[in-house]
C-alpha positions in Angstrom: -23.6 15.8 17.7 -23.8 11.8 18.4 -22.7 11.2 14.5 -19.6 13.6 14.7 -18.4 11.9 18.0 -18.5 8.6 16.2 -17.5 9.8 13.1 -14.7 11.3 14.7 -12.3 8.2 15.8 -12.7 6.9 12.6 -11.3 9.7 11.5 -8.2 9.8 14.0 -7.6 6.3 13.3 -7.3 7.0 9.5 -5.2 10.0 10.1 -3.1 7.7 12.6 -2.7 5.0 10.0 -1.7 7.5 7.4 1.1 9.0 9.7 2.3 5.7 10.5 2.4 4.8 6.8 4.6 7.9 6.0 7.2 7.5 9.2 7.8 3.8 8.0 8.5 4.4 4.2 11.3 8.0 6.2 12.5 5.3 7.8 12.8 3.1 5.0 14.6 5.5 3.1 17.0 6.7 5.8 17.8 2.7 6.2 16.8 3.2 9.6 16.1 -0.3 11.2 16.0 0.7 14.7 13.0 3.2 14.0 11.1 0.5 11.6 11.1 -2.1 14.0 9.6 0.4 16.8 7.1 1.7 14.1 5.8 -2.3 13.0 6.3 -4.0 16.3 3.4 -3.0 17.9 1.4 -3.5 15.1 -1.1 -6.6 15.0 0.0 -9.2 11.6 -3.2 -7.8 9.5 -2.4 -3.9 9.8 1.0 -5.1 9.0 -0.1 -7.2 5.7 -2.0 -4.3 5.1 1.2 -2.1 5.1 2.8 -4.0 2.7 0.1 -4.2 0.4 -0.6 -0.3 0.3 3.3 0.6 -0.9 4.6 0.0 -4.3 6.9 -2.9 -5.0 10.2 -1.2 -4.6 9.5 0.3 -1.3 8.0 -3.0 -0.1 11.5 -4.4 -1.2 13.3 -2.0 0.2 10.8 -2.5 3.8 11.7 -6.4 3.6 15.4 -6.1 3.1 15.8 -3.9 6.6 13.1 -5.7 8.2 12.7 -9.4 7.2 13.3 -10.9 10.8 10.2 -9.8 11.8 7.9 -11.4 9.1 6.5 -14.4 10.9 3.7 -17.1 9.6 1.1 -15.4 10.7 1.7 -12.3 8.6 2.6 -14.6 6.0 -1.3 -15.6 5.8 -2.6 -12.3 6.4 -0.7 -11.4 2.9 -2.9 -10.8 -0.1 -2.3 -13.7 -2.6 -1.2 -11.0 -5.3 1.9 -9.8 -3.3 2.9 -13.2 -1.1 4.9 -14.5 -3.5 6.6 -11.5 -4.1 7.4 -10.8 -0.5 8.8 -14.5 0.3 10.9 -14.2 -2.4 12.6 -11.3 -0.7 12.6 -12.9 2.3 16.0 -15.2 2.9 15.4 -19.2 3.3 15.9 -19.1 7.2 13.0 -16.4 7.9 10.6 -18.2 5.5 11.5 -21.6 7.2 10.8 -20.4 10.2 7.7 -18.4 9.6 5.7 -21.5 7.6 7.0 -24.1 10.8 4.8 -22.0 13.5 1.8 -22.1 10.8 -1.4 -25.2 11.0 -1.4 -26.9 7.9 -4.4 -25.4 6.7 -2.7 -21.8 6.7 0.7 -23.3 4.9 -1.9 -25.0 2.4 -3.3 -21.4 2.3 0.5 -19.9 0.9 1.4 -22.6 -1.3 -1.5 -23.2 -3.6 -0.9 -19.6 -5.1 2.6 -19.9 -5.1 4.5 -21.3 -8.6 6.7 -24.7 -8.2 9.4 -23.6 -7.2 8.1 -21.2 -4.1 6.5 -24.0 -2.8 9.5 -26.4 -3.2 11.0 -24.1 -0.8 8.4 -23.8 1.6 8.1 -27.9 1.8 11.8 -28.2 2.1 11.4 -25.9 5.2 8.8 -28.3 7.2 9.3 -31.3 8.9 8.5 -34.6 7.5 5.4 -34.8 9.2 3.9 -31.6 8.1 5.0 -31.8 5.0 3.6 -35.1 4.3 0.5 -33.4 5.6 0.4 -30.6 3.2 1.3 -32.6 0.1 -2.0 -34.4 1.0 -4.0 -31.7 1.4 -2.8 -30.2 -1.9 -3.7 -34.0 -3.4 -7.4 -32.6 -3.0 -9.3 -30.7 -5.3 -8.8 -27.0 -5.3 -11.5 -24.8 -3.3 -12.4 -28.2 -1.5 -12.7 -29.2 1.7 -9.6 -31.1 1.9 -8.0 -27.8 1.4 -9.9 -25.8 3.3 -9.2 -28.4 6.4 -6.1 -28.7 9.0 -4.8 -32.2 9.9 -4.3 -31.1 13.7 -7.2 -32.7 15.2 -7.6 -33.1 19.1 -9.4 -37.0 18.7 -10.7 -39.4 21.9 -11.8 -42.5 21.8 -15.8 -42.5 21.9 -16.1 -45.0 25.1 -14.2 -42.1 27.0 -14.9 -40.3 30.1 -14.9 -36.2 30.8 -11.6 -37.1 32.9 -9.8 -39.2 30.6 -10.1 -36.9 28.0 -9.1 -33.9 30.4 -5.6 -36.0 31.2 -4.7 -36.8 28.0 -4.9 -32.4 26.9 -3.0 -31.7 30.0 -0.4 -34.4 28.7 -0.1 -33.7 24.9 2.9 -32.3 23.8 1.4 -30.1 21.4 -2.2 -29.4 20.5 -4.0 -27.2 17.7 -3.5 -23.4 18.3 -7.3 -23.2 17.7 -9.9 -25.7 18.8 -13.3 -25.9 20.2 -14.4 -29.9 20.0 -12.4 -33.1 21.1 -13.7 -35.6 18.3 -15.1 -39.0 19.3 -14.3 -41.4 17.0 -15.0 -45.3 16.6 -12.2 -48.0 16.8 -11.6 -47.4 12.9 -11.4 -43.8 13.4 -14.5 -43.1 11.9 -16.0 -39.5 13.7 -19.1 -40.5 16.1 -19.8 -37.2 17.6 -17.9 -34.0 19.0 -17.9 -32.5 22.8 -17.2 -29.0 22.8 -14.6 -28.0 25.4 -17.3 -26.0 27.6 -18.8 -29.1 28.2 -15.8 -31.2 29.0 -14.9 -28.6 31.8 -18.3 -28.3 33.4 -18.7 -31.9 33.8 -17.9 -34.3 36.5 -14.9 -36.8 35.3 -17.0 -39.7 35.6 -19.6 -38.8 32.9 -18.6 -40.6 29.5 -17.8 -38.4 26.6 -20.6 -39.9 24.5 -23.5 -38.8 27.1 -22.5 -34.8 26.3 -22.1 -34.9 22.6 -23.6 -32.0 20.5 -26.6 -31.9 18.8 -25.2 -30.5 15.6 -22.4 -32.8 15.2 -22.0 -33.8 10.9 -19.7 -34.5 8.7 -17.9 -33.2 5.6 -16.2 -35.3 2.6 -12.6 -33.8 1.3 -13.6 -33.5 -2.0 -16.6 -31.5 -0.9 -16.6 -27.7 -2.2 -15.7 -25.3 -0.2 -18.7 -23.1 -0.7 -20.9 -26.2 0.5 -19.0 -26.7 3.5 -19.3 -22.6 4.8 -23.0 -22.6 3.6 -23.4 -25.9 6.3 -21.0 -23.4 8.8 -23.8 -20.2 8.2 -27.1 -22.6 8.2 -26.5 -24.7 11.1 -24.5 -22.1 12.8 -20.9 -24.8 13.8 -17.7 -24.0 14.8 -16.0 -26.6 13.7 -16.6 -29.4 11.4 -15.1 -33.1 11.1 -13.6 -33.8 7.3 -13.3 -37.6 6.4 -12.0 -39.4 3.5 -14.1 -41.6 1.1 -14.2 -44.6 3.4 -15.7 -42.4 6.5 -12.5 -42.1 8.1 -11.1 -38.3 9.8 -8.6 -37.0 8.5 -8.9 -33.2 9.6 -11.2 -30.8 10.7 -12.3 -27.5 9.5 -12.6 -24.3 12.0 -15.3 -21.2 11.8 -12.2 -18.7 11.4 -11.7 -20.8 8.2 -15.5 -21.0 6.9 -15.7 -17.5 7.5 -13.1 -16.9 5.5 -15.2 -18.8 2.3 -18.2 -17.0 2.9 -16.3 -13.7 2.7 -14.3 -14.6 -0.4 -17.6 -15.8 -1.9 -19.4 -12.2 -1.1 -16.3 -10.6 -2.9 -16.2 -12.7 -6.4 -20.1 -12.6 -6.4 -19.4 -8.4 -6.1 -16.9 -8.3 -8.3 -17.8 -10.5 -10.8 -21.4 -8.5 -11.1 -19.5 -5.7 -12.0 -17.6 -7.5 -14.6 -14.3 -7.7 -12.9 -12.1 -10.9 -12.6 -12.8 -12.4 -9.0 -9.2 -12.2 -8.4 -8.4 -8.9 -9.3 -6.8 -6.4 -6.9 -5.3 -2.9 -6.2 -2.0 -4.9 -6.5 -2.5 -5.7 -10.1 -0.4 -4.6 -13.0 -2.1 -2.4 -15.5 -1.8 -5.2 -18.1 -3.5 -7.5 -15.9 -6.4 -5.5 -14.9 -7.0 -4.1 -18.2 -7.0 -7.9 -19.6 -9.4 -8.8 -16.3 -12.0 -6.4 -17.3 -11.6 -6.1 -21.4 -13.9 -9.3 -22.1 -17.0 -7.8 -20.2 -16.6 -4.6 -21.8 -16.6 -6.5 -25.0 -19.8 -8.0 -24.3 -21.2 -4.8 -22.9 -20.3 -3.2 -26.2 -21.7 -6.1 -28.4 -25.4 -5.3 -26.1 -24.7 -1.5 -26.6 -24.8 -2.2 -30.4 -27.7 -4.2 -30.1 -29.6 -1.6 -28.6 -28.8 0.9 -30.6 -29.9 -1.5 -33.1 -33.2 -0.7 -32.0 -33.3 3.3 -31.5 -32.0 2.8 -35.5 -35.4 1.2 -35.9 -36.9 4.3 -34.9 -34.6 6.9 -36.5 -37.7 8.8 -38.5 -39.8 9.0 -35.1 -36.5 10.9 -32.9 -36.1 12.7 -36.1 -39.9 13.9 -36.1 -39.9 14.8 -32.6 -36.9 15.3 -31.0 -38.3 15.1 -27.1 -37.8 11.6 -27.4 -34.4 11.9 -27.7 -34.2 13.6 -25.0 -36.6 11.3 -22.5 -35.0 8.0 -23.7 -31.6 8.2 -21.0 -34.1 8.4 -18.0 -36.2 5.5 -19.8 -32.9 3.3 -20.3 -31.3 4.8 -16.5 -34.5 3.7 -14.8 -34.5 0.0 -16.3 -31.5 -0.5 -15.7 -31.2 0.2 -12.1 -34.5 -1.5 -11.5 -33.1 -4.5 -13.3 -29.9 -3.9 -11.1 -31.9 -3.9 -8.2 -33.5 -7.3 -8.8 -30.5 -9.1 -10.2 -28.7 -8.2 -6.8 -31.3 -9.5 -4.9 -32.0 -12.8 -7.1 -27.7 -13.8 -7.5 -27.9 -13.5 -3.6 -30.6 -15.2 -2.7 -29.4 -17.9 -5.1 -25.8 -18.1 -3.8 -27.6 -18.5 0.1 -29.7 -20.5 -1.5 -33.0 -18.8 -0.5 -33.8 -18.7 -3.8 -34.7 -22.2 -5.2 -37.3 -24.0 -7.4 -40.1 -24.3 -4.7 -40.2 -20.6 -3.9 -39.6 -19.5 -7.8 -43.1 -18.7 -8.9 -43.7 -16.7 -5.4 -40.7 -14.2 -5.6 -40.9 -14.1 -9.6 -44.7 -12.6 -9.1 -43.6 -10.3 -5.7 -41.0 -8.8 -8.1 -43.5 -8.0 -11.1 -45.4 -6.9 -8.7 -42.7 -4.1 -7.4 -41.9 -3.8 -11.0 -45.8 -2.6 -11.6 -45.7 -0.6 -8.4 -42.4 1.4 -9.0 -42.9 2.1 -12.7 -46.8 3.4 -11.6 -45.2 6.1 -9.5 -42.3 6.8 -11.6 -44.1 6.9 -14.6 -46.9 9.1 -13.0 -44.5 11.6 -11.9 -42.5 11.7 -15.6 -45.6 11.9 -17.0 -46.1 15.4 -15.2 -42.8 16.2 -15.8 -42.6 15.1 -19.7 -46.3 16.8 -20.4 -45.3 20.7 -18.4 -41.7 20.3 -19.9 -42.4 20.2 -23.5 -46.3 20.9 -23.3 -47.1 17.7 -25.1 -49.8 15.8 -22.6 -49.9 12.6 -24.9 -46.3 13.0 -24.9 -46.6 12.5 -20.9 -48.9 9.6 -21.1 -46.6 7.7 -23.5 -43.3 7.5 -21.3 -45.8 6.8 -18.2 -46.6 3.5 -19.9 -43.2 3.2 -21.3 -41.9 3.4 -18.1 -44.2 0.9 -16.4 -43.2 -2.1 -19.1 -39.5 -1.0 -18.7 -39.7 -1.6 -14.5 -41.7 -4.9 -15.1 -39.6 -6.1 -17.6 -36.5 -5.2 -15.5 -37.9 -6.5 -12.2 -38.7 -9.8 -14.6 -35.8 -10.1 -16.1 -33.2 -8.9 -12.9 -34.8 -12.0 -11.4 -35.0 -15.1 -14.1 -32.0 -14.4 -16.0 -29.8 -15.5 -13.4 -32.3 -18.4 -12.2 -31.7 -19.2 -16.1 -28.3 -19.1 -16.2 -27.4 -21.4 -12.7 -29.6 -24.0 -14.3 -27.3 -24.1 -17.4 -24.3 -24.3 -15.0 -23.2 -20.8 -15.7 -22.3 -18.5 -12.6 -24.8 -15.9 -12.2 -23.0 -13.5 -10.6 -20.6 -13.2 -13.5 -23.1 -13.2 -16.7 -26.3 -11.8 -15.6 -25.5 -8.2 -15.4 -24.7 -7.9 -19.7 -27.9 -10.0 -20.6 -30.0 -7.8 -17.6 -28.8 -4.4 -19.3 -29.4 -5.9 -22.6 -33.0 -6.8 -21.9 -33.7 -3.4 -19.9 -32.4 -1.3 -22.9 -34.0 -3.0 -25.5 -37.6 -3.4 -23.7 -37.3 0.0 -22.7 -36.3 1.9 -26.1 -38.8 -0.6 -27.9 -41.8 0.5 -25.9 -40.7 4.3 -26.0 -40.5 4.4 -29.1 -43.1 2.2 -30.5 -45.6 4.3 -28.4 -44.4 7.3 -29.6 -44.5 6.0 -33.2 -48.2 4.9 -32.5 -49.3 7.5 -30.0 -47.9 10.7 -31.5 -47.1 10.6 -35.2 
């Protein structure tokens, strides 16, 4: 009963969503901009991004053209990349200038690096001098970096301070970050010294200098570090914010958690996709001719290792032909290697993208996996061994895809795990190439020992 009643509001929430959904694109069609507005008012910036990316383009035009003065920045950002471009070119010039102006440089650098020339022309044109020289900056720096990952609004104090200073200049600034958690201590050449976190600047007496209740965890990031580096620091040491300097050790932003986040959860979706042979930026917004031309070159390969392993059943044509069992046993040999080699390659691209996975611990997790290899393909094997021998009333038949079916688990367990150590050495992103090469090795191993035990053991 506990399951259904959580089960339940998920359920009414879906149902709600889908309702919703259907009233705006009635009142899209009727042209009915007093019942749009009350149907997306309410509604938070992501459920509204969502929204527009769950219609087709011609009702999402349609949407935009009744209801552009209530796109802001913030649903701006929340936009998936495939259809932002498309929805701020419906959108007149005023709107988008005043959506990107409430944004932090960071999200504006967000829009405009996967918008063409002229869609960020416009969007520059739109900000004032100061941001905009801010966000040309940022888009000086290398792409996935830190310097774009960053935002130039920084809440700075000297670092000879006190808890009271610091607390008269906030209450004085004109304008300060929408999001921030440390005030930045810097040096007289603005070189970050340390970080206070705001808790501790409102829990202390004014008189206590700035410099006596600096974090523990303070560091530092360059611009032109990756991206991926500078989440990995966010997860390991468990920040919230992060200064960025330039080459000479000078700040010149700071990065937020909401931002790192961000990263990490981009970086859990390319590794995803890009196992299963999809291009990391593919989406449900893509056109046919896109996603077709996305996935076509890792169905290429997959067919060139298909080939190769039929290659190998060829080899063996007189021994299916002599007893046709084996054709009949070799999809659960081939299905079993290749979700134990599956299995390990999951486990080994993770690790190696957390980096748990490393040189020093290789030999240790290489042997633990054989070892489940050997373990797994034992029990498997001993139960299609059963299976094999009542089925067809063959026992050596039995005890030849019991061994078979050990060597396939070892060798996919052995394989799931160094072919992507193998192929992060040479540079090569694991995540992308293992899984061809894994199913390759897992075929072949597993059709070779089948059948070469079978042409040994049988005939």
């Amino acid at each position: 009963m506990s399951d259904e009643r959580e089960e339940r509001p998920e359920r009414d929430e879906d149902a709600e969503a889908a309702e919703r959904l259907e009233a705006v694109l009635q009142a899209v069609e009727a042209g009915d901009a007093a019942s749009l507005e009350a149907l997306m008012e309410p509604l938070h910036a992501a459920d509204i991004a969502d929204l527009l990316e769950q219609i087709g383009s011609a009702d999402r035009q349609a949407l935009l053209k009744l209801w552009h003065a209530g796109i802001d920045g913030e649903i701006l950002s929340e936009i998936d990349d495939s259809i932002r471009e498309e929805v701020i070119e419906a959108l007149p010039d005023e709107v988008v200038a005043e959506a990107v102006r409430e944004l932090e440089t960071d999200d504006v650098v967000d829009i405009l690096e996967d918008l063409d020339e002229p869609a960020q022309e416009r969007i520059l044109e739109a900000l004032e001098d100061a941001d905009r020289v801010a966000v040309e900056q940022a888009l000086s720096y290398p792409e996935y970096s830190a310097g774009r990952l960053m935002q130039r609004e920084v809440v700075v104090a000297p670092e000879h301070w006190t808890v009271g200073e610091a607390i008269d200049y906030l209450r004085r600034a004109e304008r300060l970050p929408d999001q921030f958690y440390h005030v930045i201590l810097v040096d007289p050449r603005m070189k970050p010294v340390g970080y206070v976190t705001l808790g501790r600047v409102l829990s202390s007496a004014r008189k206590v200098a700035l410099r006596d209740i600096t974090e523990d965890s303070f560091r530092t990031v360059e611009a032109t570090d990756e991206e991926a580096d500078v989440a990995y620091i966010f997860n390991q040491y468990h920040m919230i914010s992060c200064p960025v300097v330039d080459a000479d050790g000078r700040l010149v932003g700071v990065i937020t958690i909401d931002d790192a986040m961000i990263v990490l959860d981009e970086e859990h979706e390319e590794d995803m996709l890009r196992m299963a042979g999809v291009h990391d930026e593919s989406s449900l917004s893509d056109r046919v001719i896109e996603a077709a031309k996305g996935r076509a070159v890792w169905l290429g390969v997959n067919l060139l290792t298909a080939i190769l392993a039929s290659l190998v059943i060829d080899m063996f044509a007189d021994t299916i032909g002599a007893m046709v069992a084996l054709a009949v046993l070799m999809p659960i040999v081939a299905s079993m290697g290749g979700n134990a080699g599956t299995q390990s390659m999951t486990v080994a691209v993770r690790s190696l993208a957390t980096r748990d996975l490393t040189p020093r611990n290789a030999a240790r997790v290489i042997r633990r996996e054989i070892a489940v290899g050997a373990l797994n393909g034992l029990l498997f094997g001993v139960v299609m061994a059963a299976v094999a021998a009542f089925w067809f009333g063959v026992p050596m038949l039995g005890l030849v895809i019991g061994l078979a079916m050990v060597l396939t688990l070892v060798s996919a367990a052995l394989s799931g795990i160094l072919i992507p150590m193998a192929l992060e050495r040479f540079g090569i992103d694991p995540a992308l190439a293992s899984g061809p090469f894994v199913t390759t090795v897992t075929d072949v191993v597993g059709f070779f020992a089948f059948l070469g035990l079978a042409s040994v053991m049988l005939l």
